[in-house]
Every structure is written in structure tokens, then in C-alpha cells.
N, C-alpha and C positions, 0 to 999 in steps of 0.2 A: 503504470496503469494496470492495474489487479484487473483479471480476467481474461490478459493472455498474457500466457507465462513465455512464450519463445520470447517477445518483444520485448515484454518486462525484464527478462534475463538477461538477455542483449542491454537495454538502456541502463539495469543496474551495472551491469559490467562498465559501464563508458562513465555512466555517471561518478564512480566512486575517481575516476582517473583524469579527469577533466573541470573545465572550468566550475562546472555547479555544484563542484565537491561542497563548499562552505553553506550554498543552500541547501542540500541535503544532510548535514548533519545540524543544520537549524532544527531540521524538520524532526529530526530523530530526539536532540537533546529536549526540544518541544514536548513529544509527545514523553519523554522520562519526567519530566517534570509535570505534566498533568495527569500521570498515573500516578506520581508519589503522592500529590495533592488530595486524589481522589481517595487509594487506598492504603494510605502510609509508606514512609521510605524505608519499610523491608521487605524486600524483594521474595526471602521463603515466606511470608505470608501474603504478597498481590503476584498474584501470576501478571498482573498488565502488565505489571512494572516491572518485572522477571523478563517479559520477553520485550519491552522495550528498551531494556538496557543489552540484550543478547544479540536484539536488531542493530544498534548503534555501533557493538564493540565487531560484531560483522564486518560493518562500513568502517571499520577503521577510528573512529571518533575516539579523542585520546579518553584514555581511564579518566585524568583531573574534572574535563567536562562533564563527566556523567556524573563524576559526585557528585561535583557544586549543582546540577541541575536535580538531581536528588534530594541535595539542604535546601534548596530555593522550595522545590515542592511540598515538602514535608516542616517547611517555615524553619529550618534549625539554622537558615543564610538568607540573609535580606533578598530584598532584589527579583523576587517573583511576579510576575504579573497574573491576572484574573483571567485565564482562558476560556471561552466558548466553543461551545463545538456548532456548528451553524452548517446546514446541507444542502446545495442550491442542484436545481435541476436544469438543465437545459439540452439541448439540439445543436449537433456537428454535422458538420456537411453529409450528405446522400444520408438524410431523415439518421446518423444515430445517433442514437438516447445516453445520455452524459450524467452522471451523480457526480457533484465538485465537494469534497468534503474540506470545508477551514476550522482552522483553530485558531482564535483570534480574540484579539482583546480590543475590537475597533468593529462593530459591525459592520458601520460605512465605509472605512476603507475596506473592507473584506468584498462587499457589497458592487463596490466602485472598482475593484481591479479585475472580480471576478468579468463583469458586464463587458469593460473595455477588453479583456483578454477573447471574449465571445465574438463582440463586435467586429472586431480587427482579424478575425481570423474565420472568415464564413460562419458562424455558429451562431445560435440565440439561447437567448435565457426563455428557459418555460414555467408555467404556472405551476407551485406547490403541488406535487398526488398526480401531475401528467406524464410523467417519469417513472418514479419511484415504485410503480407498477411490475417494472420488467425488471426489478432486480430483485436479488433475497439475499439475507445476512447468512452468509455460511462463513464457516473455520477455516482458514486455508496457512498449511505447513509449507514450506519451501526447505527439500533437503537436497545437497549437494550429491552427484553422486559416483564424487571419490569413494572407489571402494565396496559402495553398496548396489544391491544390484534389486531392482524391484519386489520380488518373493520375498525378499528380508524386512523391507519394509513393510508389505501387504499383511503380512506373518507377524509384527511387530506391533501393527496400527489398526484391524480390524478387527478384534473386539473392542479397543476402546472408541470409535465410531466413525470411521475414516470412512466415505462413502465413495469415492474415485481417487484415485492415483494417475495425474496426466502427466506423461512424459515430455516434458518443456524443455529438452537438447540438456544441455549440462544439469539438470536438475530435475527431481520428480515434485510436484504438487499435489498435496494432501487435498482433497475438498471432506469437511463435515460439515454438523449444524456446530452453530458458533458456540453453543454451549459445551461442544466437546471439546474444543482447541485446544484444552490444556491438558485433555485427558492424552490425546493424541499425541500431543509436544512430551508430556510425560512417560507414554509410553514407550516411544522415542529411544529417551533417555536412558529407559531402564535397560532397553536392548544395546545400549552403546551407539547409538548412530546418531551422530551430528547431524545438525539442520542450523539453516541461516535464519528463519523467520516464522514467527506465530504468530497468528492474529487473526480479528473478525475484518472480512471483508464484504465490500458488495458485490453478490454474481447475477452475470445477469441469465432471464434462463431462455433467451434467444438472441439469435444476434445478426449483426447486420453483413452481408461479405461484401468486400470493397476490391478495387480493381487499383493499380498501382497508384494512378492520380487519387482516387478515391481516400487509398493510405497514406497518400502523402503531405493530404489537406488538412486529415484530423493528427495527423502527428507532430505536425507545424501547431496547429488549436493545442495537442495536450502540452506540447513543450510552453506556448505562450502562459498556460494555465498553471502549470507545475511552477514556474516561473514566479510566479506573485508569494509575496513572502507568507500569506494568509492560508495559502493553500496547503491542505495536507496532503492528499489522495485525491485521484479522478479514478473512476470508474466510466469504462463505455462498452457499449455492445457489438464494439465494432469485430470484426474476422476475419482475418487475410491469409493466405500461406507465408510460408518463407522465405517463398521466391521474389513474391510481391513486396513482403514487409523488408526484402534486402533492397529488393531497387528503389520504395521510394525512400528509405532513410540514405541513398545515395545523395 
């Protein structure tokens, strides 16, 4: 869930170790193969596709997968399917506001798991534009931070258009406008400092604070959502501390 980085960091951490390993790198080898698709499979000329194979080889996803999902998108290996990118809105417990993003080659199932993962888990689906109100497409980095210490990055990432740097426990968060992300990731790069992840996300630019049961309900909702094979990213507005976000993933 992009838009809090302690939890997000936390459940990347557990994710890559645990059962959902092979759904998460569905998700990853997915989105390699709808960037080659879109802007050819070489990676120095599509930044997508640059930092969707950077995101993967992060997560551990073997090298062989990200070729073959490489030739699949780029047509040079049979075996590709017609991806859409399709973006449902709906309502998690205590009123907050949800962006479900899939990529899917089945609207209706996309459609049909999303609803049932809502249904079953206190949430509703909401009307097209009732939502999508409270978020905005911004750029967000994820750099590790073995080794590097905020001023390095700040110093590194703020002419090429880094607007906040949030300290997320093991890692700092880049936020830009999404048109910068690559400016960012690159400048990055030029200074020597590793990062785990580039991409346009959705932020939202208020948000809702939840009390432990509160976090507990939509965190049960994002796992049911992350869950369905269609799904790529959920976005919520939700806020809690650390103290909250530890007791209710208890």
C-alpha cells in the first residue's frame, strides 16, 4: 500500500519471505512485461521498464523470469497476454478512500474479485471520480538507508525535483511530480546511491487516522485485495502510528 511507507516497508519485508512470495513476483514479472510491451524491451531506452526489472531483481525474482517476461512483451517469445490497466474506487472501513489498481486481461474477473474482496472484508466499491478526488499521481523513490544518511540524498535529488523526503524506519521516500521520477532515480544513480524502487504512485493528499481495530480492518481489506491475482497496487488514505500499525498486524 503506497502512501505509508513504515507499513509498506514492514509488509515488503514479510512479503518477500513468506507465503505470497510467488504472488508478488507475478505482480512484478507482470508489470516487466507490460513495460516492454508498451515501450520496447530495452531497458536504456524505457525507464518503465528500467525500473520494473530493478523493482523485481530487488524482490529477489530470478534473472531467467525477467527475460522471458521481457521477450513475452516485446513479442520476441510467444506466450504474452493483452494487459489492461483498469482502476476501481471504493470505501474501507471508518469512511477511507481506496484506489485498487489491476492489470488484467479479464475485466470481469478483475471486476468480480475485486467486489468480493470489498464485500467480505467491511468495504464497498464506489462510483467512478468519488474517489480519485483525494489522490494525485506523484513520483515516489524508495532508497535503502544502508550507508546513506538524508543530506546525501537531499543534495543528490533536489534539483532534479524531489519535493519531500519521509523517513519510513529502514528507508527514506522520495516524493515528486511523476514526470520527475526518472530524473530523481537518475540522479540517484549519478551520486552512487542505491534505491529499491521508482515509480508513479497514487498519493493521497489527506488522510484518514485509525485507531488499532480501525488498522486492523483495512489491513485484513488490503491483504484480501492484494491477494486477487488481478490486482496490482492499492492505494488508501488511511494513517496510523507504529505503535497502532504493530498491534493491529498482531
Amino acid at each position: 500500500m503506497s502512501g505509508h511507507s513504515k507499513w509498506a516497508t514492514t509488509k515488503h519485508k514479510k512479503a518477500v519471505i513468506d507465503a505470497k512470495r510467488g504472488k508478488l513476483f507475478a505482480k512484478l514479472i507482470k508489470n516487466i512485461e507490460v513495460a516492454a510491451r508498451t515501450g520496447g524491451g530495452d531497458p536504456a531506452g524505457n525507464p518503465t521498464l528500467f525500473d520494473a526489472i530493478q523493482k523485481a531483481k530487488k524482490s529477489s525474482v530470478p534473472n531467467d523470469n525477467i527475460d522471458r517476461a521481457v521477450k513475452r512483451g516485446s513479442g520476441l517469445e510467444a506466450g504474452g497476454a493483452q494487459y489492461e490497466t483498469i482502476m476501481y474506487e471504493g470505501y474501507g472501513p471508518n469512511g477511507v478512500a481506496m484506489l485498487i489498481e489491476c492489470l488484467t486481461d479479464n475485466r470481469n474477473r478483475a471486476a468480480m474479485e475485486v467486489r468480493t474482496a470489498l464485500t467480505r472484508n467491511n468495504g464497498t466499491l464506489a462510483d467512478p471520480g468519488s474517489v480519485a478526488y483525494l489522490f494525485s499521481r506523484k513520483g515516489q523513490v524508495v532508497v535503502p538507508k544502508d550507508g546513506t544518511d538524508e543530506d546525501a540524498v537531499m543534495e543528490a535529488t533536489l534539483e532534479a525535483g524531489a519535493e519531500e523526503i519521509a523517513d519510513g524506519g529502514d528507508v527514506f521516500e522520495i516524493t515528486s511530480e511523476a514526470t520527475d521520477v526518472v530524473a530523481v532515480r537518475t540522479a540517484l544513480q549519478d551520486a552512487g546511491i542505491d534505491y529499491d524502487s521508482a515509480e508513479a504512485a497514487w498519493v493521497p493528499s489527506m488522510k484518514v487516522d485509525l485507531d488499532v481495530e480501525g488498522a486492523r480492518k483495512m489491513l485484513r481489506l488490503i491483504d484480501a485485495l492484494e491477494d486477487c491475482d488481478d490486482v496490482q497496487n492499492v492505494y488508501a488514505n488511511m494513517d496510523a502510528s507504529d505503535e497502532v500499525l504493530e498491534a493491529a498486524a498482531e
